[in-house]
C-alpha positions in Angstrom: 12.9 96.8 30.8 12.3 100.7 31.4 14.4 101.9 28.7 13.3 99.0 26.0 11.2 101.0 23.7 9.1 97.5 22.8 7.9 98.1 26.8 7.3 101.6 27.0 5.1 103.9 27.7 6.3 102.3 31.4 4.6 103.5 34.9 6.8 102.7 38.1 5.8 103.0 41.4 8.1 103.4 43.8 7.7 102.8 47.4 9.1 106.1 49.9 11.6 105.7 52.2 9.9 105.3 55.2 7.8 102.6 53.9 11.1 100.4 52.8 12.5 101.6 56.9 8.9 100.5 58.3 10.2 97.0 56.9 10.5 94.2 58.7 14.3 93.7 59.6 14.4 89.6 57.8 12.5 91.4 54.8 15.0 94.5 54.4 17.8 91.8 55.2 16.6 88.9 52.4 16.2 92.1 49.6 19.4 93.8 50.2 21.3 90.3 50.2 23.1 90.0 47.2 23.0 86.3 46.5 18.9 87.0 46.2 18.9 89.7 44.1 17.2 87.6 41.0 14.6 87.6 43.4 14.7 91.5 44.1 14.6 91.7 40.5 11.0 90.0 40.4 9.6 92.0 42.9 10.7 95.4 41.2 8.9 93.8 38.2 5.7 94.1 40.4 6.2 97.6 40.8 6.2 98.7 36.3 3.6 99.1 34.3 4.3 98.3 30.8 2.8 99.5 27.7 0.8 102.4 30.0 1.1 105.9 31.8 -1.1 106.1 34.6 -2.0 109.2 36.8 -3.8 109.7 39.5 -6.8 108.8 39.1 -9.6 112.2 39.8 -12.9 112.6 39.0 -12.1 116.2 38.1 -10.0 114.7 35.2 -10.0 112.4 32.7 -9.5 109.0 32.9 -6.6 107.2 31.6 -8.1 103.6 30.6 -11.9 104.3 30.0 -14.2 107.5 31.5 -18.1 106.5 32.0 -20.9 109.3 31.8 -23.1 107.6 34.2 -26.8 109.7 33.9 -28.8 110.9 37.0 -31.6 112.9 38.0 -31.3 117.1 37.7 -32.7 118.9 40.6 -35.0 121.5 39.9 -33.3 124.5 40.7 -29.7 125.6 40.9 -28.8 123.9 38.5 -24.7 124.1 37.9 -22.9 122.8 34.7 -22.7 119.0 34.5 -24.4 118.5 38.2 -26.1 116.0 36.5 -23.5 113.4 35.9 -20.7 112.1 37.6 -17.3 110.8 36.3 -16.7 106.9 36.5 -13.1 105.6 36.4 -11.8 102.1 36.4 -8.2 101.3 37.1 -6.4 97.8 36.0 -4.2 96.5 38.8 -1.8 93.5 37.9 -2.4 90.2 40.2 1.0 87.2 40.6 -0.8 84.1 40.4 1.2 80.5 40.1 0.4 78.2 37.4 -1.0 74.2 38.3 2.0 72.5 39.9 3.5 75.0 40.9 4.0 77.7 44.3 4.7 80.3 46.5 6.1 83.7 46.1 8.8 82.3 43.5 6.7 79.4 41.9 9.1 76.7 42.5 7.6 73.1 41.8 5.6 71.1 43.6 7.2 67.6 45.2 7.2 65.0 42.5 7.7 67.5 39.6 5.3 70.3 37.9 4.4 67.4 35.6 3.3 64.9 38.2 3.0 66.7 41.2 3.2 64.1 44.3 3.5 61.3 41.9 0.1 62.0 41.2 -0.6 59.8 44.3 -1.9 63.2 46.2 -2.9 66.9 45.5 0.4 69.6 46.3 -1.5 72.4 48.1 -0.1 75.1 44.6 -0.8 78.5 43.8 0.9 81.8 44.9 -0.4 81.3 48.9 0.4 77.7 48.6 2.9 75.8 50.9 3.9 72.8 48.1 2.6 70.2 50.9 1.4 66.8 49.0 -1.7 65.1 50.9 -1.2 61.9 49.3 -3.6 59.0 48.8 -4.5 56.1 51.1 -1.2 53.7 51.7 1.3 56.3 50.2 3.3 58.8 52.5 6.5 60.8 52.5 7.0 64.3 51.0 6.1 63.4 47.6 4.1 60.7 47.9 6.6 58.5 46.8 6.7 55.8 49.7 4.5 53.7 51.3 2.4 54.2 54.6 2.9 51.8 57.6 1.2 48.6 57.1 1.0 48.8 53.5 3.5 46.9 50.9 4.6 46.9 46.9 4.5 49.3 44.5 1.1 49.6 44.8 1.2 50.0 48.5 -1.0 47.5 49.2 -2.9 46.8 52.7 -1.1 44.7 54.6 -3.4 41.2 55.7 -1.5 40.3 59.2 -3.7 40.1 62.8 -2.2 41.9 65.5 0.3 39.2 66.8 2.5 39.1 63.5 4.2 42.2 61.7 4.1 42.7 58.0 7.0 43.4 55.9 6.2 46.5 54.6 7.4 49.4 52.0 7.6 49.8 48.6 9.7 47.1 48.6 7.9 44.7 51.0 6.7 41.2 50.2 3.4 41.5 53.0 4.6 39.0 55.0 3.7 38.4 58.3 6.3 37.7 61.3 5.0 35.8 63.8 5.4 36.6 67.6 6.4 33.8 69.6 3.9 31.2 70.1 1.5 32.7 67.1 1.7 31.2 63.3 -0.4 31.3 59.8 0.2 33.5 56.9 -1.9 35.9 59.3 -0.3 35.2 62.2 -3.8 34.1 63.5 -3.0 31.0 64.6 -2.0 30.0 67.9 0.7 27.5 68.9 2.7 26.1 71.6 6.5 27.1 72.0 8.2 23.9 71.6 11.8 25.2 71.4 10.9 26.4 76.2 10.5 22.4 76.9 13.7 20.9 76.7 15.0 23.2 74.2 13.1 21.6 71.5 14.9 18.6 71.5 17.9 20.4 70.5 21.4 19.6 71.4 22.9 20.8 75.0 24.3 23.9 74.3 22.3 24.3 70.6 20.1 26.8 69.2 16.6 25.8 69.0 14.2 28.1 66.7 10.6 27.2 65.5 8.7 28.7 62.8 5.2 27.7 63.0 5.1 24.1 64.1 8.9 23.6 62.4 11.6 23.5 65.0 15.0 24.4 63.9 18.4 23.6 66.0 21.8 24.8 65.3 25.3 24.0 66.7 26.7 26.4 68.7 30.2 27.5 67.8 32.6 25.1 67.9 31.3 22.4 67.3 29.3 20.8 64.2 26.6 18.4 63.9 22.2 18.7 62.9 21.6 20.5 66.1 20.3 17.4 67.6 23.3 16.0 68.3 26.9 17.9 68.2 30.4 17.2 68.4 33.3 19.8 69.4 35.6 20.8 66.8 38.8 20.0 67.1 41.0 22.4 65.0 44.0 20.2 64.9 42.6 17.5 63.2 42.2 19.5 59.9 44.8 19.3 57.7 47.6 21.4 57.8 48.2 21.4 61.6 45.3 23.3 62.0 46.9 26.3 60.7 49.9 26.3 62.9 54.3 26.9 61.2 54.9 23.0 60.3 57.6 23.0 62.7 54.5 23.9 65.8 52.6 21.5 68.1 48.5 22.3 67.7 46.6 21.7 70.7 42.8 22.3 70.8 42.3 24.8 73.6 38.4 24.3 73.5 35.9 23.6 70.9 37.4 25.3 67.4 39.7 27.0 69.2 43.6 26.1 68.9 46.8 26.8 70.5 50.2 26.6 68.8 53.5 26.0 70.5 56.9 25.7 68.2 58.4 22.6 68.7 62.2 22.4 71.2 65.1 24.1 69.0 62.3 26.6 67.2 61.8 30.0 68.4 58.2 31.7 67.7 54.4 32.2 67.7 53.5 28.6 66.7 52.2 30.1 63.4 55.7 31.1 62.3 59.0 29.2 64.3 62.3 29.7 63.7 65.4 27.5 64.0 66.3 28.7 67.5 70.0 30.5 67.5 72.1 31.3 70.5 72.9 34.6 70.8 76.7 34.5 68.7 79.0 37.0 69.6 79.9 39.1 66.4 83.3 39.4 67.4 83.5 35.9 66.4 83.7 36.7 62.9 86.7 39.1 61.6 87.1 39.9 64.9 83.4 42.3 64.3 85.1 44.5 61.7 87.7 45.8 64.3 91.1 46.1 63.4 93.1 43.3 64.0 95.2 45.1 66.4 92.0 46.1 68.3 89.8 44.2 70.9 86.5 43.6 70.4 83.4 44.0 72.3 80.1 43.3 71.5 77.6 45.4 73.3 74.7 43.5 72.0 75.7 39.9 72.9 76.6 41.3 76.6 72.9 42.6 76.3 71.3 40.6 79.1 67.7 41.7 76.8 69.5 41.0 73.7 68.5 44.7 72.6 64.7 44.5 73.6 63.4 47.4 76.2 60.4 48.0 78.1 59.4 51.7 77.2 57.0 53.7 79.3 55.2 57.1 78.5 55.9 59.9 80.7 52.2 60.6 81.6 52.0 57.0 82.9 51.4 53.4 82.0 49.1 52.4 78.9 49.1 55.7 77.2 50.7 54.5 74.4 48.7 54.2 70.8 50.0 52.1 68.4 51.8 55.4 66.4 52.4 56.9 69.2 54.7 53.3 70.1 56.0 53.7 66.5 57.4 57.0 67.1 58.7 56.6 70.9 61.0 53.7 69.5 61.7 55.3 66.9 63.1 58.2 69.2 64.9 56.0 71.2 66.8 54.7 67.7 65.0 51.3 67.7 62.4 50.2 66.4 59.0 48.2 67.6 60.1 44.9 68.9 59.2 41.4 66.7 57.2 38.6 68.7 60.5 36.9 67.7 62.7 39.4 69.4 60.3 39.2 72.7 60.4 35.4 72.9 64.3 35.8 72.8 64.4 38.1 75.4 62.2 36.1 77.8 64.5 33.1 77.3 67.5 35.6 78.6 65.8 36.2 81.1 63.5 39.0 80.8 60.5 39.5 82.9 58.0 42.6 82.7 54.3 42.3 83.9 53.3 45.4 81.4 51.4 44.7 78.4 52.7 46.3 75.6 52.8 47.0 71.7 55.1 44.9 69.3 55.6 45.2 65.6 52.2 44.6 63.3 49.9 45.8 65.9 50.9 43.0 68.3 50.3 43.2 72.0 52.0 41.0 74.5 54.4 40.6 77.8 56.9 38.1 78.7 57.2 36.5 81.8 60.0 34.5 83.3 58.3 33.1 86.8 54.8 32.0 87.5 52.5 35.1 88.8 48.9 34.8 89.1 48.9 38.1 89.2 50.2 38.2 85.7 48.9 36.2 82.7 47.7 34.0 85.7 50.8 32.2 86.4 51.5 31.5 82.6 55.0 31.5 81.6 56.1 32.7 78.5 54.5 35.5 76.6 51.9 36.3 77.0 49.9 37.4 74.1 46.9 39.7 73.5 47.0 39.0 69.7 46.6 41.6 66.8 44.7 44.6 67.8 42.3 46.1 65.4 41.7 49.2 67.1 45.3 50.8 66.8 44.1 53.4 69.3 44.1 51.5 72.0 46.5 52.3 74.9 49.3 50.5 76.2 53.5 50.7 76.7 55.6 49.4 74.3 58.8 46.9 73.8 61.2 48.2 71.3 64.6 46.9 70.4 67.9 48.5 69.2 70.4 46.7 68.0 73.6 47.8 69.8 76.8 48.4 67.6 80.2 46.3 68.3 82.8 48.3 70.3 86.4 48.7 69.3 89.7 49.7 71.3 92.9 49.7 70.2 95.3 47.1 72.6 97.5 48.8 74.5 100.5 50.2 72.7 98.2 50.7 69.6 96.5 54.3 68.9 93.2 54.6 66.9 89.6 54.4 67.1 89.5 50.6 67.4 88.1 50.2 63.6 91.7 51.6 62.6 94.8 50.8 64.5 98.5 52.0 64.5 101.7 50.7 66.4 105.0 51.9 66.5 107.0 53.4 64.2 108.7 49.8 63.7 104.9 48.6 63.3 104.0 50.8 61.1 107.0 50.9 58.7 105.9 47.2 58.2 102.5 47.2 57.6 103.4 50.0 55.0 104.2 48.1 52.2 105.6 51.6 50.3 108.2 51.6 53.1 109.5 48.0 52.5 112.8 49.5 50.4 113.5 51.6 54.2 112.9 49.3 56.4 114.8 46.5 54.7 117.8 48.9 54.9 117.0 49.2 58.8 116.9 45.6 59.5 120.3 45.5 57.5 121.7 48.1 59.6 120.2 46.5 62.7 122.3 42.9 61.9 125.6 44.0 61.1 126.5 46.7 64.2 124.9 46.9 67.7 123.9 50.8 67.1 121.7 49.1 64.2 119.7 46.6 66.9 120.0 50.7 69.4 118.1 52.4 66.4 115.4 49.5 66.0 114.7 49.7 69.6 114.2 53.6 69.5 111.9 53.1 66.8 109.6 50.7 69.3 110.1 52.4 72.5 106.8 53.4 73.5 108.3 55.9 76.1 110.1 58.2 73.8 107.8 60.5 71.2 110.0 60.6 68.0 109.7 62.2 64.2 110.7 59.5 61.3 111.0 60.9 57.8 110.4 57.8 55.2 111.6 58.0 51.6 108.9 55.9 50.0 109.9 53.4 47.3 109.5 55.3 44.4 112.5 57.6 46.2 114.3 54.9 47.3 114.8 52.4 44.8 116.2 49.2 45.8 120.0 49.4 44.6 120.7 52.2 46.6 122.1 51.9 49.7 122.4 54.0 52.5 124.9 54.3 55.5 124.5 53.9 58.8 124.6 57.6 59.3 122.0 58.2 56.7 119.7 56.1 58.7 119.7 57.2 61.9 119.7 61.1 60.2 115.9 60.2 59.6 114.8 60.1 63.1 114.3 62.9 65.4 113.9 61.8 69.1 112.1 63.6 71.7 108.9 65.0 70.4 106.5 64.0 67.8 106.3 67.2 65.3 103.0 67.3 63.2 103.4 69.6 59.8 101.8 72.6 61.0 104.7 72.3 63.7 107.3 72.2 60.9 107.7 76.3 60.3 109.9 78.1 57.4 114.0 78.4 58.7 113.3 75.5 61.9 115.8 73.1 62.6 114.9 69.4 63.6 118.0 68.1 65.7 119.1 64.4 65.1 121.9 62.5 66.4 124.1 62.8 63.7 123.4 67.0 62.6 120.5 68.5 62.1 117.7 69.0 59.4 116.3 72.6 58.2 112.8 72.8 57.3 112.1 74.9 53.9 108.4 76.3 53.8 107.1 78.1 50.5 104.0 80.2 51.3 100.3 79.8 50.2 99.3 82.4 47.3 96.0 82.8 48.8 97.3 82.8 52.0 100.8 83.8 52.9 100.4 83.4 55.9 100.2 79.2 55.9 102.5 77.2 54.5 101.1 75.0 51.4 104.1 72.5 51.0 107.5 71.9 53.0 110.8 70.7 52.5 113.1 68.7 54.5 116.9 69.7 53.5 115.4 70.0 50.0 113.4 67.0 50.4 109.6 67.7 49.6 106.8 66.3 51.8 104.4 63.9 49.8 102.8 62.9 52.9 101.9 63.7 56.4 101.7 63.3 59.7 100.7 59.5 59.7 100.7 58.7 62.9 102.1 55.8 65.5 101.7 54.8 68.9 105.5 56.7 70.1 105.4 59.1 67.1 104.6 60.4 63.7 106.1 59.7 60.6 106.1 62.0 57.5 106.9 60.8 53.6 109.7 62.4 52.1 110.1 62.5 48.3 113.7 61.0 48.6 116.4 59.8 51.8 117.8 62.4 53.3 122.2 62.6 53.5 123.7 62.9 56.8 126.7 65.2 56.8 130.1 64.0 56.3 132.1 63.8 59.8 134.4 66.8 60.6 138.3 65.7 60.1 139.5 69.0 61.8 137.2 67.9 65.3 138.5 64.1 64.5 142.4 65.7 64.5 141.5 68.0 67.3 140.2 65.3 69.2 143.2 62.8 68.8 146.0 66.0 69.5 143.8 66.7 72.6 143.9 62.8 73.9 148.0 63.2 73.1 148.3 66.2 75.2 146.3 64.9 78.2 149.2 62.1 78.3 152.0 64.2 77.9 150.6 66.4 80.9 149.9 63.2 82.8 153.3 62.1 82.4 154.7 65.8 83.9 152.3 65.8 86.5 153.6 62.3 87.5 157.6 63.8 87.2 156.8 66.5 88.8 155.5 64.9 91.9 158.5 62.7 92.0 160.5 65.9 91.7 159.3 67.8 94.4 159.1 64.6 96.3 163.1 64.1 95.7 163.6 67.6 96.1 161.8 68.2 99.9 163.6 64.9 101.1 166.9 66.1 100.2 166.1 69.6 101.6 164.8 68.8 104.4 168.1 66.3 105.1 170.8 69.2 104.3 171.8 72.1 106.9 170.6 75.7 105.8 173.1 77.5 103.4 173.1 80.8 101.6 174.5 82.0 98.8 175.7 84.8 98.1 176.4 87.7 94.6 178.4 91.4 95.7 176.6 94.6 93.7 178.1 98.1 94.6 176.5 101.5 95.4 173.0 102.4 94.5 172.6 99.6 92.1 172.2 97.3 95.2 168.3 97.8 95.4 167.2 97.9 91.5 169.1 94.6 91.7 167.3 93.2 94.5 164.0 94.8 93.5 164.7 93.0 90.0 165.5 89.4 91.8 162.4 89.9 93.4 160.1 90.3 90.8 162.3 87.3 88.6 161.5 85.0 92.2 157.4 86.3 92.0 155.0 83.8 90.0 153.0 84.2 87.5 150.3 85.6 90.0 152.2 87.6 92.0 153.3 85.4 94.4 156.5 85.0 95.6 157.9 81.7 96.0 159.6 80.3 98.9 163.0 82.2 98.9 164.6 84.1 101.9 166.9 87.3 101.3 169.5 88.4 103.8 170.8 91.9 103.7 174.0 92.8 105.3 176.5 96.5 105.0 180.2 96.2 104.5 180.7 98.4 107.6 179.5 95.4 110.0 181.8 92.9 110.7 181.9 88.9 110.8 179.7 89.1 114.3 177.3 91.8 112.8 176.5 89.7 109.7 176.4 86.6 112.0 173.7 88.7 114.2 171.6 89.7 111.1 171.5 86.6 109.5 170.2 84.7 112.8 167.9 87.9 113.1 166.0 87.6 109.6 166.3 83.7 109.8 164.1 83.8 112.8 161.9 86.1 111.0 161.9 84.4 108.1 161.1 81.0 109.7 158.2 82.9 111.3 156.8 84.3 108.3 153.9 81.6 107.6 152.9 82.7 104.1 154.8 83.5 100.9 153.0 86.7 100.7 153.8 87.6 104.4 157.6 87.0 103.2 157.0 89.9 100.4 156.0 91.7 102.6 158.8 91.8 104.9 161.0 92.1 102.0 159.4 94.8 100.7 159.6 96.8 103.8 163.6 96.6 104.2 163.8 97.6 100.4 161.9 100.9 101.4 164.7 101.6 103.8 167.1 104.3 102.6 169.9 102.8 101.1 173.4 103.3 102.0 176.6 104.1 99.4 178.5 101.0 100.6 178.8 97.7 99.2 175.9 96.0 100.3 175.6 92.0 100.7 172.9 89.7 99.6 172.1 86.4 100.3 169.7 84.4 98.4 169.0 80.8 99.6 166.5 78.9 97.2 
């Protein structure tokens, strides 16, 4: 607006600082808000003039709108240059003023609209100082005149005509009738009358409500029950079609006027309003043994339930403080679920007795009971039902149920989880049907020599852990036959070996040789072993396991090694020669037998050899040695020494002399001994004479 050249010359005027700081703080604070600034912008319009340029205005000066030379008396003397008129000057000052309809600082509309202000039913107090307030007409009220006042009715907002014992329907909506106050009728309420309906309530039924209206008494049935008013009968749900609403297969019993109780029938199971055929709890073991394994017992932890999977569950803070999602959740937590009314009813029958209230499934509240209490449900037995709830936030415990799973175990000498089961290695070679080709070779073997029926049994001892290697039957085919050796080379007793036990260069002993295990190394990995051969046989499968072993598929049978013929030779010449010894041991016994006896019955003799000069000794040292065993010791031979220079008598004296020594000696090497000695002594030129008895 200041720089539009349509508006100028402009005149601003500007208020000084500490007139906008002398400000009220709510003033300073409503201009210097920015979400009222279109309002700021109207009261800086206030402050430009447009179209003008005013000064100050001075008598001294001219004036900037108009100047008047207003005429006055001179004085006499001293007279000074235009003493005798003064300077008049007028100033236009711009006034805010509201239009009809219309008020306050802004100029907002009056209630009801600029165009009809208070619904031209009052005058709106307009204008810039106005407040908008409407003072409407006689029998209108509200802000804009747009309703009627108490005691005044219809679009008009009539006067209501009723006395001061009835009450007029009033508004803008209002008929203008009058309600009555007890005892009082007439259109006006003006009229007096007696209250029928407090003598003998009105000649109403027992139990009915009697109303009157004027003179005009009025009598309805209570609930329940049907009839005028004057005269009424109980209800009796039951008698409606339909059982009264109760499962076809329910007894309906009226349990007071309208009101019905419904109880299934014997062999049903329910709420009345839905029954079931009633079902004894049926073990699922029954049926494919619960989907155990065949080889497994079965137990089912739900039918040993004495609940039959229902539970009482309690909050932690205490009883009943349990909403209905709060119930939800808990069973949930507990892997169940909110319990059926169904469920409940079963579990009361089994026995199950709880004086709690608690939630069930669809917003269900109820408790069973087994015994009468009247402390509980007084004394009814059953369950005990609260109904649907429609306040879900309501606080109680809750009955969930879980339906416990069926447990396997593997009979004993079976291994497994229960669901899967494995024998033997006899069992499982039959149930394999890929090792039918092997084990129809085994049963062979097993009939036609006894170490057949020995291998069979190693294969079902449970005491003994043993490694089987099965050709399959795409290895075996079944015109191939293989011997009794090649059999038992496929079992390895004394330890079950899993593959990752099976390393590179290892040797598996069996009974008839033993197997090598080839390895070939991972690429990724060298350091594992991706595949394995057993004496070039490759592993198709693994470690399948039994209850005394493991077995391992091998792409083909394995061949035992031929029997050695050099131990078979070895074996027969060694059996020959423990005869042939036998037999000399035997002789030789006799021998020495034969030999003592005759010794021992014949006198003592000597014989006797002649060696000359110094050859006397080296031939007696080299008797000696020719007497001495293989171990150096001497047998039992006595040597006499006698000179040529004795005579008969000397020799006689020498050979008593080393008899008796010689019958003293008690040892063969005590003999030496003394023979050793007389060979030490210095020898003499002459003919010397030996006697050698054997």
């Amino acid at each position: 607006m200041v720089n539009d050249v349509l508006h100028q010359p402009v005149t601003v005027f500007l208020p000084s600082d500490a007139v906008m700081a002398s400000l009220p703080q709510e003033q300073k604070d409503f201009l210097f808000d920015q979400h009222n600034r279109p309002q700021l912008l109207e009261y800086l319009k206030y402050h430009i003039v447009q179209g003008q340029r005013v000064r100050r205005a001075s008598c001294m000066t001219a004036c900037v709108f108009s100047q008047e030379m207003q005429k006055c008396d001179l004085p006499s003397v001293y007279v000074t240059k235009n003493s005798g008129c003064r300077s008049i000057c007028r100033v236009g000052i711009w006034k805010p003023k509201c239009c009809r309809g219309y008020y306050g600082r802004d100029c907002l509309a009056c209630p009801g609209g600029a165009r009809s202000p208070c619904n031209n039913r009052g005058t709106c107090d307009d204008g810039h100082l106005g407040n908008g307030t409407c003072a409407c007409e006689a029998g209108f009220g509200g802000v804009a005149c747009e309703l009627c006042s108490g005691g005044f009715y219809g679009p008009m907002c009539k006067a209501c005509n009723c006395s001061e014992h009835g009450s007029c329907e009033d508004g803008r909506r209002g008929t203008g009738l009058c309600f009555c106050e007890p005892g009082w009728t007439g259109d006006r309420c003006d009229v007096q009358t007696v209250d029928v309906c407090n003598m003998w309530n009105g000649g109403c039924a027992k139990g009915a409500t009697c109303s009157q209206n004027g003179e005009v008494v009025t009598c309805t049935c209570p609930k329940g029950h049907t009839g005028d008013g004057f005269s009424c009968q109980p209800v009796d749900p039951c008698a409606s079609g339909e059982n009264g609403g109760c499962h076809e297969h329910a007894i309906c019993t009226m349990a007071a006027p309208g009101k019905k109780k419904c109880s299934c029938k014997d062999g049903y199971i329910g709420d009345g309003l839905t029954c079931e055929v009633k079902q004894l709890p049926i073990s699922r073991c029954l049926q494919d043994n619960g989907g155990c394994h065949q080889d497994a017992k079965c137990t089912d932890l739900h039918f040993e339930d004495a609940t039959l999977g229902v539970f009482h569950y309690r909050s932690e803070r205490g009883q009943y403080k349990l909403n209905y999602t709060a119930a939800q959740q808990a069973c949930t937590a507990a892997a169940g679920g909110l319990a059926t009314y169904t469920q409940l009813s079963y579990a009361q029958q089994a026995g199950m007795n709880m004086c709690a209230a608690g939630w069930l499934d669809q917003a269900r509240v109820a408790y069973p009971t087994t015994y009468s209490n009247p402390n509980c449900g007084f004394g009814h037995v059953g369950i005990v039902d609260y109904g649907t709830r429609k306040n879900l936030s309501e606080t109680w415990d809750t009955f969930c149920y879980r339906m416990k799973e069926v447990q396997c175990e593997c009979r004993p000498g079976y291994v497994g989880d229960g669901f899967s089961c494995t024998g033997n290695l006899l069992q499982v070679l039959r149930s394999t049907p890929t090792f039918s080709n092997f084990l129809t070779q085994i049963l062979n073997f097993s009939q036609v020599s006894e170490s057949g029926k020995q291998f069979v049994k190693r294969l079902s001892n449970l005491t003994v852990r043993s490694t089987l290697f099965v050709p399959d039957n795409s290895g075996l085919p079944d015109n191939q036959t293989l011997s009794q050796r090649d059999i038992e080379f496929h079992l390895s007793e004394g330890q079950a070996l899993p593959l990752s036990q099976l390393r590179n260069g290892s040797r598996i002993r069996t009974r008839v040789g033993s197997l090598s295990v080839l390895g070939v190394a991972d690429l990724l990995d060298p350091n594992t072993l991706s595949s394995r051969y057993i004496n070039d046989r490759f592993v198709t499968t693994s470690d399948i396991l039994a209850a005394n072993g493991i077995i391992h598929v091998l792409q083909g049978p394995l061949k035992a090694p031929p029997p050695s013929h050099q131990m078979a030779v070895a074996h027969k010449a060694g059996m020959g020669v423990g005869v042939v010894l036998l037999l000399l041991l035997v002789a030789g016994v006799l021998f020495v037998g034969y030999h003592f006896y005759s010794r021992s019955a014949k006198p003592f003799r000597f014989h006797y050899f002649k060696v000359r000069g110094l050859d006397a000794d080296h031939a007696v040292r080299s008797a000696v040695r020719r007497l001495e065993g293989p171990a150096g010791v001497c047998s039992s031979v006595f040597i006499v020494l006698s000179g040529r220079s004795n005579r008969r008598m000397r020799r006689k004296r020498r050979r008593r002399t080393l008899h008796r020594k010689s019958t003293a000696a008690t040892s063969p090497t005590r003999f030496m001994s003394l023979v050793q000695n007389k060979l030490r002594a210095p020898a003499t030129p002459a003919v010397s004479r030996w006697a050698i008895r054997a």
